[in-house]
N, C-alpha and C positions, 0 to 999 in steps of 0.2 A: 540417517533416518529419512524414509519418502513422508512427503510431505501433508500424505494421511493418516499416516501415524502419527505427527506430531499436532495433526487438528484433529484428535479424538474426541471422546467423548467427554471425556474428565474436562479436557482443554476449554470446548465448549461451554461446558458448563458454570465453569470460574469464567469465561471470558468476557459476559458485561458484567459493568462495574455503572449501572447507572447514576450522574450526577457526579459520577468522580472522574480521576483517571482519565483518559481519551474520550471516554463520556462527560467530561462536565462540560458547562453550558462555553464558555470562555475557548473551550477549544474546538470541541467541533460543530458550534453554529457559525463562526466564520468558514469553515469549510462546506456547508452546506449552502451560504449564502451565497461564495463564489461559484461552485458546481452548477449553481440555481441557474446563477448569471451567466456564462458558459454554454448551458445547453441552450441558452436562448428560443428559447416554446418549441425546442425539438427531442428527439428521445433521447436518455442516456443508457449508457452500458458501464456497468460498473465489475470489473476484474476482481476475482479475489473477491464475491462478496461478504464473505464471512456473514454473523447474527446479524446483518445491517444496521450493524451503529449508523453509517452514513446514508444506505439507501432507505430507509422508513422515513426518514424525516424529508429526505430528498423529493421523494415521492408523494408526501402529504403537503408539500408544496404547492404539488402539479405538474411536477416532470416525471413524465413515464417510465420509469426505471425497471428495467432487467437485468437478470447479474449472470455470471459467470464463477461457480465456487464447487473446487473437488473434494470437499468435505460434506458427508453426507450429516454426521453431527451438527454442525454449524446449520447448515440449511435448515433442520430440524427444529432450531434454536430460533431463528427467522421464523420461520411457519408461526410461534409463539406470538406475534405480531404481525404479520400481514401475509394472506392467503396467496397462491398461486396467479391469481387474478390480479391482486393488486398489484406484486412484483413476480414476474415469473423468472425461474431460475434455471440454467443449464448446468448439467454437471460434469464436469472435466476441469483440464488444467486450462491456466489462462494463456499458453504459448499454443495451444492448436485448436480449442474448441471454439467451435461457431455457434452464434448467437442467432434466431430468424431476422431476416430484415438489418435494417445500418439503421444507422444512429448520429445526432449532430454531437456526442459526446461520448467516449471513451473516457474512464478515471481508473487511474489504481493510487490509492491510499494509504499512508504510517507504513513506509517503508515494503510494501509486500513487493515490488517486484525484484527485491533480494532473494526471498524465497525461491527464486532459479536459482540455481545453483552452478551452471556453466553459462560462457558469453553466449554461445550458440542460442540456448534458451532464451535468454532474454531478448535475443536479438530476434528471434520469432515472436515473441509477444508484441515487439512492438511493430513486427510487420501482421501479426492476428489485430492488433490495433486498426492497424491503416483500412485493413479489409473490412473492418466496419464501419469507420467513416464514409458520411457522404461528400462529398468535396464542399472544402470549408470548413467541417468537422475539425474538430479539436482532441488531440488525446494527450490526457494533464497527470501526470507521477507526482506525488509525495513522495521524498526522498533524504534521508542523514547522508549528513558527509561525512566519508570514515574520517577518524580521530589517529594516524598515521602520527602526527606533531608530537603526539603527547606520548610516543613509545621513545622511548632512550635503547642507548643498545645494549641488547641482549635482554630486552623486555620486550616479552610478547602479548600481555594482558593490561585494559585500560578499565580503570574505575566509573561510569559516569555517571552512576548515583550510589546516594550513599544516606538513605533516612534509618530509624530506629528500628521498624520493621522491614525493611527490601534496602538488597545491594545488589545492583548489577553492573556485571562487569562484560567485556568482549576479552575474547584473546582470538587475534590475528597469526594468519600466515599470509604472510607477503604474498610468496611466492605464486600460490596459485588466488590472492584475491578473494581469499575464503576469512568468513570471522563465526567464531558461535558464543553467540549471546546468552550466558547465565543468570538466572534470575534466582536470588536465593530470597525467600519471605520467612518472616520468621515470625512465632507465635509465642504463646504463655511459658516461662519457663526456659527447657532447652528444645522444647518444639523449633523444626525448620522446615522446611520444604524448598526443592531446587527442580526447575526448568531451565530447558534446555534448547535453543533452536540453532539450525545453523544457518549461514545466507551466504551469497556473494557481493561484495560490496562493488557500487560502480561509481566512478567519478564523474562530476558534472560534464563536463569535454567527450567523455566516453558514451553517455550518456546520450548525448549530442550526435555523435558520429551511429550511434544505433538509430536513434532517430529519420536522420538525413538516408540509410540504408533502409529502411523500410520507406522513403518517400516523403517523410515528414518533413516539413519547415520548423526550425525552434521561433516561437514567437514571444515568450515572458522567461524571466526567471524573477522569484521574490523567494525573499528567508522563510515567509510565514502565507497564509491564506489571507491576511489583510494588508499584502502586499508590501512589506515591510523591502528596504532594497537589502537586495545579496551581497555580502562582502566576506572577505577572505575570513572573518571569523563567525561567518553563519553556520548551524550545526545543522541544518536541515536546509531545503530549498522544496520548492512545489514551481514545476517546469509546467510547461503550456508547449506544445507542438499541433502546428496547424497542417490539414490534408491540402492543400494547393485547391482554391476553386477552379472548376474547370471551363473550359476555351465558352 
């Protein structure tokens, strides 16, 4: 599926969950707090902006925020909360669209720059990154570590929740570094409902080397946005990669 078919309209529409979920306060005001800190009183660019869970609040701060989101729904969704003025948006993909003007802060967020689907891709995003940076500028990925550990052989699907109403599960292919995440919800009775995405997963190291090829220096890695340290059983990681200041 391209990747405006699967941020439709419907998608949109279920996709805030205010006060819970990726929305509640516990999770993403420390992401906002560090993004804050980050842009250091200069503009940010935000990839993938989807309904701005993270740029509304980023920008009622007082960091200038403009995004970058190929979803025409979602935008729409955004509009619902702050006018073209307050956040302006481009519409295309985050591997080749340009934003006017640089920024002291690039972000992409919960996993989106999985949503490329090949290394090439990604590996333009993070050089579409660089080209927005001013030197010095910073550009910071939210990131899950694939869960590879937990396949035994000849299992290709991993559980990683599991409540009364929602299971989601991945099932990987190795081979090309491809996973599609299932979400099944389920309601009153024998009511269910299933989504569906697919992404490419990248490794920390990989991650790294895309980086340094777009020009970037890695400067942080932490498990969490409150800086928690990273270690071999961290399931997420939020990377920091700096533009080099210049001469």
């Amino acid at each position: 599926m391209r990747q405006d078919e699967i941020w439709d309209a419907e998608t949109a529409r279920r996709y805030d969950t205010p006060g819970v979920g990726m929305f509640a306060p516990e999770v993403l005001d420390p992401a906002v707090d560090r993004l804050a800190q980050l842009a250091e009183d200069g503009r940010a660019l935000e990839f993938a902006i989807g309904t701005g869970r993270v740029a509304v609040p980023l920008a009622r701060r007082g960091v200038p925020v403009t995004g970058v989101e190929v979803s025409r729904p979602m935008i729409d969704r955004l509009r619902d909360k702050a006018d073209e003025e307050e956040i302006p948006v481009v519409v295309g993909d985050m591997a080749t669209t340009r934003a006017p003007g640089t920024f002291q802060l690039v972000y992409l967020v919960f996993n989106t720059i999985s949503n490329l689907l090949t290394q090439d891709e990604q590996v333009a995003c993070f050089r579409n990154a660089a080209r927005h940076l001013v030197p010095g500028g910073r550009f910071v990925v939210e990131l899950w570590v694939p869960e590879l550990r937990k396949l035994p052989p000849g299992q290709q699907a991993v559980v990683w929740q599991s409540d009364a109403d929602y299971i989601g599960l991945d099932t990987y292919d190795v081979l090309r570094q491809h996973v599609v995440s299932h979400h099944f919800r389920f309601g009153e009775g024998r009511e269910a409902r299933l989504g569906r995405s697919p992404h490419r997963y990248i490794w920390p190291a990989e991650l790294d080397l895309m980086a340094r090829l777009a020009g970037l220096e890695p400067e942080s890695r932490h498990a969490d946005w409150q800086g928690a340290e990273f270690t071999a059983e961290s399931r997420s990681h939020v990377s920091v990669y700096r533009l080099p200041p210049g001469p």
